[in-house]
Structure formats: C-alpha cells, structure tokens
C-alpha positions in Angstrom: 102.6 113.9 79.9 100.4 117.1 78.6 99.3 119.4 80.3 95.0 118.8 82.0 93.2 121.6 81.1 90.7 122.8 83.8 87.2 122.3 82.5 85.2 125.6 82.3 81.2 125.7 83.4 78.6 124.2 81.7 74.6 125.2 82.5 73.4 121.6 84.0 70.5 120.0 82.5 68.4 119.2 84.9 65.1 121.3 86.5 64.2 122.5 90.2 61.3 124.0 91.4 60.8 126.1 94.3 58.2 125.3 96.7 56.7 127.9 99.2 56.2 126.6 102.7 53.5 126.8 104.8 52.9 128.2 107.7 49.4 128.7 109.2 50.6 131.5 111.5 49.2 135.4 112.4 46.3 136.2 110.0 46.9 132.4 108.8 46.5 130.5 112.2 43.4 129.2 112.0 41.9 129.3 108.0 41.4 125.8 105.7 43.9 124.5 103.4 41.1 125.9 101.3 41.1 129.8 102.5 43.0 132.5 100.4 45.6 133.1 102.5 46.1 129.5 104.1 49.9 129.4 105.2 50.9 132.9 105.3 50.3 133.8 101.6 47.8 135.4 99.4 46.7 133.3 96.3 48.5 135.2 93.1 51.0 137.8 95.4 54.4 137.1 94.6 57.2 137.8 96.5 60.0 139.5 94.6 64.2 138.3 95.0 66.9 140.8 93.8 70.8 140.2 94.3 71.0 140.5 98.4 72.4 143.2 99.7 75.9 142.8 102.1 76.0 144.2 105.6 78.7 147.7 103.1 75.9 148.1 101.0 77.2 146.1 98.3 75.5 143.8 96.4 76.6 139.6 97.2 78.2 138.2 94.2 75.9 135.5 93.0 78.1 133.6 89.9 81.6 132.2 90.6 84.5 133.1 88.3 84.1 130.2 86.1 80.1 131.1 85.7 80.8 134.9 85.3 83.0 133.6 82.3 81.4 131.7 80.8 78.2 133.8 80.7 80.0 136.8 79.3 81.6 135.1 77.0 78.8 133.1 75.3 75.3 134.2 76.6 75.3 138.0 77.1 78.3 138.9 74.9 79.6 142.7 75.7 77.5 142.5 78.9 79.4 143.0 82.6 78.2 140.8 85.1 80.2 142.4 87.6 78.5 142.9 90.8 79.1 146.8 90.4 77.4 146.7 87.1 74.3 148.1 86.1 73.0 144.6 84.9 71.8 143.3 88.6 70.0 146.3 88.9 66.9 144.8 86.8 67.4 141.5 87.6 64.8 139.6 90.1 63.1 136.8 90.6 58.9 136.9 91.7 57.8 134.1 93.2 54.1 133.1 94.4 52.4 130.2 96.7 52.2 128.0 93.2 55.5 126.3 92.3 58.1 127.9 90.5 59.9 125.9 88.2 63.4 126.8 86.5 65.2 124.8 83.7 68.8 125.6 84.6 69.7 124.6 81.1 68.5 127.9 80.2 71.0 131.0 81.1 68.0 133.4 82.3 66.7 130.7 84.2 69.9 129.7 86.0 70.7 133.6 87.0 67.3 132.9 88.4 68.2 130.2 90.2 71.5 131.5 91.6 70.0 134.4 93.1 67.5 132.8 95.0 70.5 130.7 96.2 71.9 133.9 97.6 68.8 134.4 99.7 69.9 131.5 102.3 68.1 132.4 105.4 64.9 132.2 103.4 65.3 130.0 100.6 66.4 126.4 101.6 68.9 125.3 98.8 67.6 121.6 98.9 64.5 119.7 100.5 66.8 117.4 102.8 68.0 121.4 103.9 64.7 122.2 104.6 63.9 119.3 106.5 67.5 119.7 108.6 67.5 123.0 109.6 63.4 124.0 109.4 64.4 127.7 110.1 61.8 130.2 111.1 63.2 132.5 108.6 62.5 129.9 105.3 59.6 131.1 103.2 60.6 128.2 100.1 62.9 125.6 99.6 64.3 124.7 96.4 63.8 120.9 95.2 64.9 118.7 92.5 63.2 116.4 90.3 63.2 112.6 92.3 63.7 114.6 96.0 60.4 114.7 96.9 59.9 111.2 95.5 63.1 109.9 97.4 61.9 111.7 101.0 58.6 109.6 100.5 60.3 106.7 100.1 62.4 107.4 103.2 59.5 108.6 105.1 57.8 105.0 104.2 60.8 103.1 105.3 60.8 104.5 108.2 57.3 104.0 109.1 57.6 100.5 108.9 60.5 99.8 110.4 59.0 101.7 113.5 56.0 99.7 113.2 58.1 96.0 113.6 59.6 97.8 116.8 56.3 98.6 118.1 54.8 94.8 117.2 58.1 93.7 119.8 56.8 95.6 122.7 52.6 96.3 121.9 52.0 93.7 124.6 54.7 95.4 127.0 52.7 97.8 129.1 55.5 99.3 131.1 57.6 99.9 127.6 54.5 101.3 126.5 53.8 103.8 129.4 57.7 104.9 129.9 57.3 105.8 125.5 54.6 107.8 125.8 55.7 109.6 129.1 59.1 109.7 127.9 58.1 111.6 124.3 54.7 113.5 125.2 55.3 114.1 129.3 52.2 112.5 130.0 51.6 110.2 133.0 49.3 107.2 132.5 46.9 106.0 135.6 46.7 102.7 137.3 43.3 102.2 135.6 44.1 103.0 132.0 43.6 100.1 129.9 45.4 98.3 127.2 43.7 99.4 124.5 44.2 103.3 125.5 47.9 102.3 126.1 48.5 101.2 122.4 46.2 103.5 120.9 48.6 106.2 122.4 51.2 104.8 121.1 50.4 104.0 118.0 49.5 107.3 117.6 53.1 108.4 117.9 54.2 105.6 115.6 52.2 107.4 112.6 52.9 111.6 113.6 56.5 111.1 115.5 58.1 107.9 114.0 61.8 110.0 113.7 61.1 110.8 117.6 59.8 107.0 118.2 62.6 105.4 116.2 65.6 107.1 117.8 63.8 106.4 121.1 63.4 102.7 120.9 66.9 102.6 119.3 69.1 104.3 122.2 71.0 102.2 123.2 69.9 103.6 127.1 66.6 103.2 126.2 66.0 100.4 129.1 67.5 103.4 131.4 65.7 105.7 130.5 62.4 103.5 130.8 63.3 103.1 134.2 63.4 106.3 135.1 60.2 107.0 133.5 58.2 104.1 135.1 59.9 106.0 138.4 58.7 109.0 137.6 55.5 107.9 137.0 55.1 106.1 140.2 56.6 108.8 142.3 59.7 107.4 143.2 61.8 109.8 141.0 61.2 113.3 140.7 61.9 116.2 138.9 62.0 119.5 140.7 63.6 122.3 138.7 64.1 121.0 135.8 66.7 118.1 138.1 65.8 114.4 138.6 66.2 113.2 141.8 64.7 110.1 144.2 62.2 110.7 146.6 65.1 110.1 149.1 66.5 113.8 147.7 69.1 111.9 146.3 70.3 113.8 143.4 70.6 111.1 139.9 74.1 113.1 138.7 77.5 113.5 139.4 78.5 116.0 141.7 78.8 119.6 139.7 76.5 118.3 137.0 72.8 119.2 136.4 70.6 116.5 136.9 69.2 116.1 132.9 67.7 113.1 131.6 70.9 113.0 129.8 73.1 113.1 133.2 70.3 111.3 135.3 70.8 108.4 132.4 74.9 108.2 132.8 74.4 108.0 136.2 72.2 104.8 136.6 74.3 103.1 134.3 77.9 103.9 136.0 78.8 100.8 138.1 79.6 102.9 140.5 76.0 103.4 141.2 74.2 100.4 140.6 73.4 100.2 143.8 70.7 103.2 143.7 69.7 101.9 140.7 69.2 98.4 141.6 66.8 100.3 144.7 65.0 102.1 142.0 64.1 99.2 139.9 63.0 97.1 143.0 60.9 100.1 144.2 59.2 100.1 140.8 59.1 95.8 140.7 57.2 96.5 144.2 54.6 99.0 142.8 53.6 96.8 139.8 
C-alpha cells in the first residue's frame, strides 16, 4: 500500500461578508434607523483591524502552518509571514457600517479575513455565533452566502410551529394567563377579557416565539402553569426571590433555594403530591 500524502491548503472559493451590528446605545439610544449615527456608528467611519496583540506583547499568529506555507511558497514568494516579521506590521483591515465583503479565493482577501477571525470578542466568526453568544463586546459578525437566507427560514419555521401551539390553547384562558405571567411577570385581573388575553399573547407568539416555544414545550409546563395561576391568585408567593404557599410552606427541598426550577421539582415529586394536589384545589376553588 503507498504511502497518503497529507493534502496541503487550498484558498476556498466561496465569499463572506461582514455585517456591523447594531446597537442604538449612548449617543445612539434614541435616533431613527434613518439618523447618521443610528446603532453606534457614524455613516463612512471605519473601524480599523491589525493582527491582535497577546497579553507578552506579541503579535497572535493568525495562519496555521499549512496556510503559512502555502502562502510563502506561492503568493508572496521571498516574503516571511512569520509573526515576528515586518509584514503584519502594514497589514489591517477598515471596516465601516456598510457590509464588507471578502472573496477568500483571493490571497489578500483571505489574510483579511483571518485577521478579523483573530478579533473574537468582537467579530462573531459565523451568524449562528452571533445569534448563540450575542456578546456585548461584538461590533460585526461574519456571514456566509445562504446563512442569512437559512436563519430566515428557521426563524419562519418556527413562527409557525408556535402559532399551531397557540391555536391548541387560544380558547384556554388559564394557559393563557400562566404564559404571559410566566414569560413577562405580569398578573392579569379578574376582569380582563378574552380578547386582551390573546392579544397578549399573541403578541409574544410574533416578538418571543424561541421563549414561547421552549415554554409550551417543557415537558413541566402543566407545573409550572400551576404555579403561575397560584401566584396570580395569591396562594403562592414569592418573597426573596423563594416561592412558597401562603401557609409559609416553602415549595423546595430542604437546603435548596426555592427557584421556579426547584419550586417545579418539588410539585412533581410524589412525595409531595399532597401540597400539590391542595394548591390545585385552592386554584379549582378560586376560578
């Protein structure tokens, strides 16, 4: 058998742009879409990217061995693209609100683009990255042709399968109550009607399907609609931050804080039904 040879690099073929993300914060807070410096930045600044810096002064090496090769070797013959070269000196990359987009197919470009992938705590390498972490720190995120398309698609999906949840329960008004306590803290009267109800809710079905998806989709999500229709009736309450029954009995095992999370294990222990079975009669009593 001969020997495999291991394959060296090759630039890819493909494109990404980088996107800068908005945030209407500080001077920004409170501009249009329209204004000259909606979401943070100044129409035609740029902000400028060199090789980061490491914590000894030294400059992060951007290019693996195999890229490093292959770029001396064939691109910029005679040139040392060793990170204690002169050559990263001049290098940089400017970016500005308007999308930047880099053909990696091209060497210059590709530099380009692995420097900016040095920057991680504020370049997000990929829009599902982005969308993931969301750090503070991210000015742009780096995307690739079909992403953006693909996260719409996603986004769609979603929306409608949290819409055939919410045609199950629209007519449920104690579902519907214990949803928007549970997600927005808010307590609904006696008197509100229907059509309030679902309008709330629907609301959150449009700007918080991923909250109102994994919601309706815990598997405690009867529990924890119990405990909101309590709390909403007065029959559970939360003093510091702890859920307990107007009794003072504490909903959690001894030793543990009494979280929604805990509160939740402890109704549906068998060892407890008994409290919970009083809670749910209190609540069938109040309707």
């Amino acid at each position: 058998m001969g020997e495999v040879l291991e394959k060296g690099f090759i630039l890819p073929t493909e494109k990404v742009t980088i996107k800068f993300i908005k945030r209407n914060r500080g001077l920004a807070a409170d501009v249009s879409d329209s204004h000259i410096i909606s979401g943070g930045m100044i129409e035609g600044a740029t902000r400028k990217f060199c090789v980061p810096l490491l914590r000894n002064g030294g400059l992060k090496n951007v290019l693996t061995a195999q890229e490093k090769e292959f770029f001396e070797k064939d691109h910029f013959m005679g040139v040392n693209l060793s990170i204690y070269s002169d050559f990263w000196k001049n290098q940089y990359v400017s970016l500005e609100k308007l999308d930047t987009i880099l053909d990696l197919s091209i060497p210059e470009d590709y530099l380009k683009y692995k420097i900016l992938l040095a920057w991680d705590d504020v370049i997000a390498p990929s829009l599902d990255e982005f969308k993931s972490k969301n750090k503070g720190t991210y000015q742009f995120y780096i995307t690739r042709t079909g992403e953006e398309l693909k996260d719409r698609s996603k986004k769609l999906d979603a929306i409608k399968t949290a819409w055939k949840s919410y045609y199950k329960i629209e007519d449920n008004r104690e579902i519907l109550i214990s949803i928007i306590y549970l997600l927005t803290g808010k307590k609904i009267s006696d008197n509100s009607t229907m059509k309030f109800i679902n309008t709330e809710v629907e609301t959150l079905v449009d700007t918080r399907t991923k909250d109102f998806l994994n919601l309706v989709e815990d598997p405690n999500f009867e529990t924890k609609t119990l405990i909101a229709l309590a709390e909403n009736a007065g029959i559970v309450l939360k003093r510091n931050g702890k859920y307990e029954t107007v009794d003072g009995l504490t909903l959690a095992k001894d030793g543990e804080i009494a979280s929604l999370q805990n509160a939740v294990k402890y109704l549906i222990d068998p060892k407890n039904q008994e409290v919970r079975e009083l809670i749910e009669a209190r609540v069938k009593n109040i309707k």
